[in-house]
N, C-alpha and C positions, 0 to 999 in steps of 0.2 A: 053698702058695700062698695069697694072702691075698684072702676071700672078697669084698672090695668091690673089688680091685686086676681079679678075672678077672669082676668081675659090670658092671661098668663102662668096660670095656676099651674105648675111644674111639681110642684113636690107630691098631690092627690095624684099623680101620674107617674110615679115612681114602683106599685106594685103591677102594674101593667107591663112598664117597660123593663122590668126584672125576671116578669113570666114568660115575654116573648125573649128577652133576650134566652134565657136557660134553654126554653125549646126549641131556638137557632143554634148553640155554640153544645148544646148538651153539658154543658161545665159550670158549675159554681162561679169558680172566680173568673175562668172567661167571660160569665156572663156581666159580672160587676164590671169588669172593664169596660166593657161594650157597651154598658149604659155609662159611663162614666165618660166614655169617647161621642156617644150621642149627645150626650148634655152639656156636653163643651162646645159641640156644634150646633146644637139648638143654641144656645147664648149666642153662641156667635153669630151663625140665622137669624135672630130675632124679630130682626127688622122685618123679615119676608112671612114673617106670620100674621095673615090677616085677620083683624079684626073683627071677634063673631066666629071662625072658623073652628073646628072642632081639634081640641089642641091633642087628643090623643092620637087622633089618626096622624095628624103633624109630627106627631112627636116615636109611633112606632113608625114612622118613612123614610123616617131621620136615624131610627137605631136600624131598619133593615138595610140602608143603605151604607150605613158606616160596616155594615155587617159585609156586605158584598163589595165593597171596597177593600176589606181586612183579608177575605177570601183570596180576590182576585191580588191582592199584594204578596201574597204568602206563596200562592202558584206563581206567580213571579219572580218570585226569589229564590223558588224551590227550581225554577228554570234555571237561574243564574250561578247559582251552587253548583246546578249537574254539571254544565258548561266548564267552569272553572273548573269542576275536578278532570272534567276531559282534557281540559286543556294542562291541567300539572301534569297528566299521566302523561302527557307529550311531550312536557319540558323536559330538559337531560335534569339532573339536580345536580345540585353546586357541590363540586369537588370535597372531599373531606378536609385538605388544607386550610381550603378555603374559609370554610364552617371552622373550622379549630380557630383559626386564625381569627374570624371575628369575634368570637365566643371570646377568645383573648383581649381583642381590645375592647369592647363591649363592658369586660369584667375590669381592666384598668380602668377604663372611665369611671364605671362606676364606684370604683375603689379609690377617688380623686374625694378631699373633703367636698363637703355641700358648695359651702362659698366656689371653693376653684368649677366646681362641675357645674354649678351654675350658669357662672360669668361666661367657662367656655361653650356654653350648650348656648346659648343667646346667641355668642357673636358665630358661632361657627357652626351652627346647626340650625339655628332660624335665620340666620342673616342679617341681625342687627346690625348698628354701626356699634360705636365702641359708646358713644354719648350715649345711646338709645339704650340699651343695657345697661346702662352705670345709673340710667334715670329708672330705670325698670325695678332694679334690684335698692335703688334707694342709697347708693354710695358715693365717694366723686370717681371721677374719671382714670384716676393713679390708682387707685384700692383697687379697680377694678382690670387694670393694664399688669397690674404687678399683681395678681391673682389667675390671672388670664397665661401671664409668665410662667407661674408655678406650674400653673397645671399644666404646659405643653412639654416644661421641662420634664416631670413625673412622665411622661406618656411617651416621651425621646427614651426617657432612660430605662423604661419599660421596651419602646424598641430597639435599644441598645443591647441588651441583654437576651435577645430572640436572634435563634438563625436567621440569616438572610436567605431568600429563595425566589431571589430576582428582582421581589419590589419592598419596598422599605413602607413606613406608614405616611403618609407625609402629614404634616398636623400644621392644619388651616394657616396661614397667615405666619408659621413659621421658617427659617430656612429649610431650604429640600435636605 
């Protein structure tokens, strides 16, 4: 028998860590996860498993601790949650104009073909250069300048067609 095959033996230790995990999480598939999350950490541990040592008690220490980590993450975020909603219920919320108004441009953009909403979401919503994007999308530099054109023009002429109520849309890189 081969001495790293029976020093390491993981899988005879599979209905163990199934039973503790179910009796930690009370849930079926929670509990699959939770071994599924120890044995991604045991592999990755591996190295810290000594030699001779008894690989199940290693190996439920490893799913009860994933397990109190998963715990203590959850009340954490269940903290963060409260928080944030205290903190919306404090915010004024955003004008209804406001919301109409992006809802509008939001629905032109989207309503721009693929190619033009593309080329303009690269350079003007991630901040590429114009190369950078033309290399991104795999076209030259003109396909991508004269596509970039269309669609500002589409979205001018969309706010050309909208009352004005003080401020206009201004679209990146083009005239105010």
């Amino acid at each position: 028998m081969n001495p790293r095959t029976s020093r390491f033996d993981v899988l005879s230790q599979i209905g163990a860590l199934r039973r503790y995990a179910r009796s930690l999480t009370r849930d079926a598939s929670d509990a699959e996860d939770l071994v599924h999350d120890a044995l991604v950490r045991a592999y990755e541990k591996r190295a810290t498993f000594r030699a001779g040592g008894n690989i199940r008690a290693w190996l439920l220490s490893i799913l009860h601790n994933t397990f109190v980590d998963g715990v203590r993450s959850r009340r954490s975020e269940a903290v963060r949650v409260a928080e944030s909603g205290r903190l919306a219920e404090s915010a004024l919320p955003a004008s209804q104009d406001h919301s109409v108004r992006l809802s509008q441009v939001r629905n032109a953009f989207l309503g721009l073909p693929e190619e033009q909403r593309a080329g303009l979401h690269l350079v003007a919503i991630e901040g590429l250069s114009y190369q950078e994007a033309a290399n991104t999308l795999g076209i030259p530099l003109g396909t991508l300048m004269s596509r970039i054109g269309r669609a500002r023009a589409a979205l001018r002429e969309m706010e050309d067609g909208m009352p004005a109520k003080g401020s206009h849309l201004r679209i990146v890189g083009g005239p105010e």
